[in-house]
N, C-alpha and C positions, 0 to 999 in steps of 0.2 A: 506699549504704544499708547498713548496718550487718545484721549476720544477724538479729539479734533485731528488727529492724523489720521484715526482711523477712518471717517467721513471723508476724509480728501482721496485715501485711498479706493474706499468702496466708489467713490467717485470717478476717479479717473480708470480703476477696474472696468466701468461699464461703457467709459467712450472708448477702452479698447476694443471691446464688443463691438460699441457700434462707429467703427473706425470709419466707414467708408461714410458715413454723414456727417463725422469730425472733418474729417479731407476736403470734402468738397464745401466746407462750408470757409476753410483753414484756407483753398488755391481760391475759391471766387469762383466753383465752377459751376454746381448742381442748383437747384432752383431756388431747395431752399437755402442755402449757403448763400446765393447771392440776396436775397431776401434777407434773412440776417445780417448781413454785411452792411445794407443798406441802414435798414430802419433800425435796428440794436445798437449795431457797433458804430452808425454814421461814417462808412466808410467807403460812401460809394464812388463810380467813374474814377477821375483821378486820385483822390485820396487814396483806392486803396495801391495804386502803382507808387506813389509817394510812402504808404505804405511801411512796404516790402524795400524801397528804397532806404528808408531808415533802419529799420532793424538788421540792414545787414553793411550798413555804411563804414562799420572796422574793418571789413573783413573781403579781401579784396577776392578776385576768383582764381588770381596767383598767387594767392597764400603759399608759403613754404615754410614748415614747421611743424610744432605740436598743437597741437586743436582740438578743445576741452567742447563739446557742446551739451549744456547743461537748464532745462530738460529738453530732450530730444523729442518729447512725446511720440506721433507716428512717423515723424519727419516729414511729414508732408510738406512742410517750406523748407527745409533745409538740404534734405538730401540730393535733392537736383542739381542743388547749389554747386554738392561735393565733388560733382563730375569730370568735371578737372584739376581738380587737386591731387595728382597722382605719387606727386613729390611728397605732401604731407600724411604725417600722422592722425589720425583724427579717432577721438574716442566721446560716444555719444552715449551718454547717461541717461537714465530715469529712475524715478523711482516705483512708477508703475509695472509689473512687468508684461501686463498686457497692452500697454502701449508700447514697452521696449519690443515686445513681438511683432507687432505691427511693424515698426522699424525696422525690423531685421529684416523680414519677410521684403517691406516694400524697400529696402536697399540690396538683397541679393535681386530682385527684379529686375533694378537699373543697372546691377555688374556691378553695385560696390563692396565687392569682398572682401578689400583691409580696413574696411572700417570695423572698428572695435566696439561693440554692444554690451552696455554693460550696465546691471543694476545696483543704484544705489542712492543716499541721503544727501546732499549737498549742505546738509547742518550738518555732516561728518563725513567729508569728502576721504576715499581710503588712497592719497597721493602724497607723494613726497613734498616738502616744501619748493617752490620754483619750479613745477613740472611742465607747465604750459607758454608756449607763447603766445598763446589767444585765447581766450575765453567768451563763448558767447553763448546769451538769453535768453535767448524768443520769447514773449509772452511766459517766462519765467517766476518774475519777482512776486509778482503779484500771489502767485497758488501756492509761495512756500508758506510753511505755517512757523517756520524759526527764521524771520527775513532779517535779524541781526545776525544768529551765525553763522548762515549763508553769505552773506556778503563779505564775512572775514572767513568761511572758509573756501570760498572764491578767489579774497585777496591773496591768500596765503600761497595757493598754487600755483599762484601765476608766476612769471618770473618777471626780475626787474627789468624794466626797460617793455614787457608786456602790454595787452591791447583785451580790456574789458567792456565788449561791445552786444547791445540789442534793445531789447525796447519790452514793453510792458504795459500795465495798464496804470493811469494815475488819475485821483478822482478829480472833482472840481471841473471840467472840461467841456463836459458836457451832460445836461438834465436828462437826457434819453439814455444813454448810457448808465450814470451812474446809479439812475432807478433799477435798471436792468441788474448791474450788480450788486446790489441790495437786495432785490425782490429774489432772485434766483439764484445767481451762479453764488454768493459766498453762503445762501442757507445749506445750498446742494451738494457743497464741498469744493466748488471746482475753483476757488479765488477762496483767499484766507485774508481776513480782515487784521489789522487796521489795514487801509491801503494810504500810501504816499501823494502828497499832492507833486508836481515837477518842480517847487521849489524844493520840500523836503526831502524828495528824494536827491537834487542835488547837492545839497546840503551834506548829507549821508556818505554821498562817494566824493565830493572833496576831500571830506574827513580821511579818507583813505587814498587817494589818486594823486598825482604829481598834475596830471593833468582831465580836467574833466569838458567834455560838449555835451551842450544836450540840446534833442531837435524837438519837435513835436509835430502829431497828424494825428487831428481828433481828439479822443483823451488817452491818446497811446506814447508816451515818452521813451524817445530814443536816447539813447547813453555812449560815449565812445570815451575809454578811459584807458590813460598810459600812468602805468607801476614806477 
């Protein structure tokens, strides 16, 4: 394991730990969450509905199929999501496994027991080629520390005619923000540098996408991509 993975990991190890201040900072609920939300991430009153609105704009709540979500971290934005999706398949990844605990725990919680918890690299996803018909991100791109092989071991699994959608962090955007992740979250592990400006990054998945959108709110770029 390479040092800079190791740091990511002892990293994300510890906001398993302290899961319940990751959550509430993640829904917009606890005090200091929303305080964060505000003055860090500039994503306060509507933005942050706008949001949540983009990161999940592939992905509808009648989804029907297979569904990769990749990282799951504690789920705290995705899992609620899942709640009617009873028709689909859904296997949620990490590579923390104290995040993927989190996850598990806070999805047997809500009663979702087919979803499939499961740890692992998304620079060496362990799937068949074409296994997915959706694929989504959360706040993903940005903490991988191999963001070329991720994105083609992403592409790879998805299948054709497929739907790679969510959002991320992209620099340029905003001065409060992107001091934030300079000063803190990429020495601490939790964001892996270089990061993408939203033109590069769309650059990056045209190279791979038939078809690419991209939104923006803040300096968080949304992505919604067909195979």
């Amino acid at each position: 394991m390479s040092e800079r993975n190791t740091i990511v990991r002892k990293a994300y190890a510890l906001v398993g730990r302290l899961a319940s201040h990751y959550d509430g900072m993640m829904q917009n609920e606890s005090l200091l969450g929303r305080l964060a939300i505000r003055f860090l991430w500039q994503l306060d009153g509507e933005k942050y509905a706008a949001f949540l609105r983009q990161a999940f704009q592939g992905l509808s709540k009648d989804f029907v199929g297979d569904l990769l979500e990749i990282p799951v971290g504690t789920g705290a934005l995705s899992l609620p999501y899942y709640k009617d999706m009873n028709a689909s398949s859904i296997t949620c990844m990490d590579y923390s496994e104290e995040m993927l605990a989190r996850a598990r725990k806070y999805g047997n919680e809500l009663g979702l027991h087919a979803i499939h918890f499961q740890q692992g690299d998304v620079s060496a996803l362990p799937f068949e080629n074409d296994s997915f018909d959706c694929v989504l991100s959360i706040d993903g791109l940005h903490a991988f520390p191999q963001k070329e092989s991720a994105l083609t071991e992403i592409h790879r699994v998805l299948q054709r005619g497929g739907t790679f959608t969510g959002c991320c962090y992209v620099r340029g955007e905003n001065a409060i923000t992107d001091r934030f992740i300079k000063c803190f979250c990429a020495p601490c592990g939790f964001f892996t540098p270089p990061f993408d400006t939203e033109s590069s990054l769309e650059e990056k998945l045209k190279g791979l996408y038939s078809e690419v959108t991209m939104t923006s709110v803040g300096s968080f770029a949304g992505f919604l991509c067909k195979k």
